[in-house]
C-alpha positions in Angstrom: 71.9 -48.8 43.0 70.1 -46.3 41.2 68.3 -44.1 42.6 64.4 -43.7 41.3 64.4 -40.3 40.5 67.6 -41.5 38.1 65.4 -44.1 36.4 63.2 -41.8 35.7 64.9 -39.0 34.6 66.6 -41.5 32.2 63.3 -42.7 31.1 62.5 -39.2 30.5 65.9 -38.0 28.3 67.5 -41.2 27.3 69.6 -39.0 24.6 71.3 -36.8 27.0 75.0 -37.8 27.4 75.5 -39.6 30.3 78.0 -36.8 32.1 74.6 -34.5 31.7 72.5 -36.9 33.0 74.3 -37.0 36.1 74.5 -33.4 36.5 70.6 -33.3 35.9 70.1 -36.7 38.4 71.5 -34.9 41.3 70.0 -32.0 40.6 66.6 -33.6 39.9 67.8 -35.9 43.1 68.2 -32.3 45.4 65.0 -30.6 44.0 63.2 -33.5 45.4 64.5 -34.1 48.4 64.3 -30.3 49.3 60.2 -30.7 48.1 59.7 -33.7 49.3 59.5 -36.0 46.0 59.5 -39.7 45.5 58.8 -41.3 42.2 56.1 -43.0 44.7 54.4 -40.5 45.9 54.1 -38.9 41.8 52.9 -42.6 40.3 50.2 -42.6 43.3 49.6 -38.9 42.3 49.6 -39.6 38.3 47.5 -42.9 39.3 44.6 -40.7 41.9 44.7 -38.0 38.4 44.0 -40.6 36.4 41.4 -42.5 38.0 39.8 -38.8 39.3 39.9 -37.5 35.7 38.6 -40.7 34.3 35.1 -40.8 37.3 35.2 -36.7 36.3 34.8 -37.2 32.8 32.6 -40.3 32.8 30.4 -38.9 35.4 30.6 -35.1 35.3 32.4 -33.8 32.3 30.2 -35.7 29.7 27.1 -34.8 31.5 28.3 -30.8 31.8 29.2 -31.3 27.9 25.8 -32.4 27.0 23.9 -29.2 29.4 26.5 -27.2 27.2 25.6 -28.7 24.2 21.6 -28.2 24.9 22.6 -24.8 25.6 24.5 -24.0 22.8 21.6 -25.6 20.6 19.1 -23.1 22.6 21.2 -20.5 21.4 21.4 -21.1 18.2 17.9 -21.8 17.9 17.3 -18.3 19.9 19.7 -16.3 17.5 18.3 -18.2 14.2 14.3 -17.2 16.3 15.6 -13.6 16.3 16.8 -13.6 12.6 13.6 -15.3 11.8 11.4 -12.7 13.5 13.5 -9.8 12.2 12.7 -10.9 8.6 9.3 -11.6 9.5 9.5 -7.8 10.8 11.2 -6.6 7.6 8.5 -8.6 5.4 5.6 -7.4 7.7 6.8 -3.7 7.1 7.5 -4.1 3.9 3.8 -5.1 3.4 3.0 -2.3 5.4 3.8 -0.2 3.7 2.6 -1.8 0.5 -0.6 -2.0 1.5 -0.4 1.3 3.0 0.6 2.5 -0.6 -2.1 0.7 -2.2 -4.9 2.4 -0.1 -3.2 6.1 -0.8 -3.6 4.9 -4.4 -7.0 3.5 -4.3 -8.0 6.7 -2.1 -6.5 8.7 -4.8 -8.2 6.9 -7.7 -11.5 7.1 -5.6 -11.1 10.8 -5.3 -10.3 11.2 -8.7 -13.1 9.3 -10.3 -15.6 11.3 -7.4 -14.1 14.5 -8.8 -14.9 12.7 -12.5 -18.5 12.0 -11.5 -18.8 15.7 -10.4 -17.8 16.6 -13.5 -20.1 14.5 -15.7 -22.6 15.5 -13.3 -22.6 19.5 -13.2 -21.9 18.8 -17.2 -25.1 16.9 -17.5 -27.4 19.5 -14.9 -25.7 22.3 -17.0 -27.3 20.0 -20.3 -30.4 19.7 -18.5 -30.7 23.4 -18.0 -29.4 24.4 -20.9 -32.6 22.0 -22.6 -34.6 23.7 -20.3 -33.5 27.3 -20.9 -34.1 26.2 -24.3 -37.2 24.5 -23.8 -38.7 27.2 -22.3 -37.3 29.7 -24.5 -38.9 27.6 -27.7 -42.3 27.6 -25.9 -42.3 31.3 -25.2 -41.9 31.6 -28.6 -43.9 29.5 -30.1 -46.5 31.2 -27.7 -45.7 34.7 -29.2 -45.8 33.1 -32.2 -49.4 32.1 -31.6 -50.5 34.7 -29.9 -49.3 37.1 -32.7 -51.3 34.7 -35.4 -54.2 34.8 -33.1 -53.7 38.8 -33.1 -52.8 38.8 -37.2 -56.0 37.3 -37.3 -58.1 39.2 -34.6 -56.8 42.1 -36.5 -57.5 40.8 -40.4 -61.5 40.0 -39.1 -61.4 43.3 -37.1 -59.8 45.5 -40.2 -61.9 43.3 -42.8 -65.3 44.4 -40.6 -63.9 47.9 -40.6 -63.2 47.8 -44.1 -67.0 46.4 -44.8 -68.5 48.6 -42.5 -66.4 51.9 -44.2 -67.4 50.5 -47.7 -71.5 50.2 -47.0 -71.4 53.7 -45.4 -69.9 54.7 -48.4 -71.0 53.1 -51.3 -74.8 53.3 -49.1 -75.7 50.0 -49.5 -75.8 46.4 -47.9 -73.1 44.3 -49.1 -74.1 40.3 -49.9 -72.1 37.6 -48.6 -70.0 37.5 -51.8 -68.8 40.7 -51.6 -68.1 40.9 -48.2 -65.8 37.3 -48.7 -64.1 39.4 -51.8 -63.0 42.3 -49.6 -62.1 40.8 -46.8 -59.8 38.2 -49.0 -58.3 41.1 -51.1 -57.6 43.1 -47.5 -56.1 40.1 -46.0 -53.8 39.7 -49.3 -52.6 43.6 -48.9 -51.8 43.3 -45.3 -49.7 40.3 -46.3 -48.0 41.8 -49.0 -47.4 45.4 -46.6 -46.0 42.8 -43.4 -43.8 41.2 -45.8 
């Protein structure tokens, strides 16, 4: 009779020569009998394995699988959140900073059209006084101006009386109208012709 552990060992290496397979059956045979081994005792064991691994996976395995899997998912999503937000980080600094170079430059254009205005300004209150300078210049002569006609001609009726008054006294008589219009024109026409 064969023994069990021989059955199965030749189940397990049927290509062995047979003088091998002896040499491993009573090894195999020892080896169990020194462990306490029976092909029994390892189908009960292979059976309990099977039927624990089969509850383990059905009940526990597939149920730690999917908590794994819902983990793994959160993680991903996390990460892919983090990526997200460190774009939206990027973009929001790089707007920043856009924006932030768009005020410097409107700041800059408003300081340069302010310093513009300035310009035009002082130009036109230096136009303004400069009219006025002028203005004022313009009247003041053409005050002189007046007052030196209203003199010229204070002076031409004063020097025309003179002259009448030096001509009676010394031609001794009373000059008419006529006469007194005749030397007053011809002294008026000499002091012309002496001021030009």
């Amino acid at each position: 009779m064969v023994s069990p552990a021989a059955a199965f060992t030749s189940m397990l290496i049927p290509h062995l020569p047979l003088a091998d397979l002896t040499d491993i059956q009573n090894n195999f045979e020892q080896v169990g009998l020194a462990t306490g081994f029976t092909l029994q005792q390892f189908i009960a064991q292979c059976i309990a394995f099977t039927v624990l691994f089969t509850v383990a996976h059905q009940f526990g395995w597939k149920k730690v699988r999917v908590v794994l899997e819902q983990r793994r998912n959160t993680i991903e999503e996390s990460m892919a959140n983090a990526e997200k937000i460190k774009k939206e980080l990027a973009d929001a600094e790089t707007s920043r900073l856009a924006i932030l170079h768009k005020a410097n430059e409107q700041a800059a254009n408003i300081i340069s059209e302010a310093q513009k205005s300035a310009a035009v300004i002082t130009e036109r209150k230096a136009q303004e006084a400069t009219a006025q300078a002028e203005d004022i210049i313009r009247k003041a002569h053409e005050a002189s101006v007046l007052d030196r006609n209203r003199l010229m001609a204070d002076l031409k009726r004063e020097v025309g009386a003179l002259v009448i008054q030096t001509t009676e006294k010394v031609a001794g008589k009373v000059l008419n109208a006529d006469d007194q219009n005749r030397l007053n024109s011809e002294t008026i026409r000499q002091l012309d012709v002496s001021k030009n």
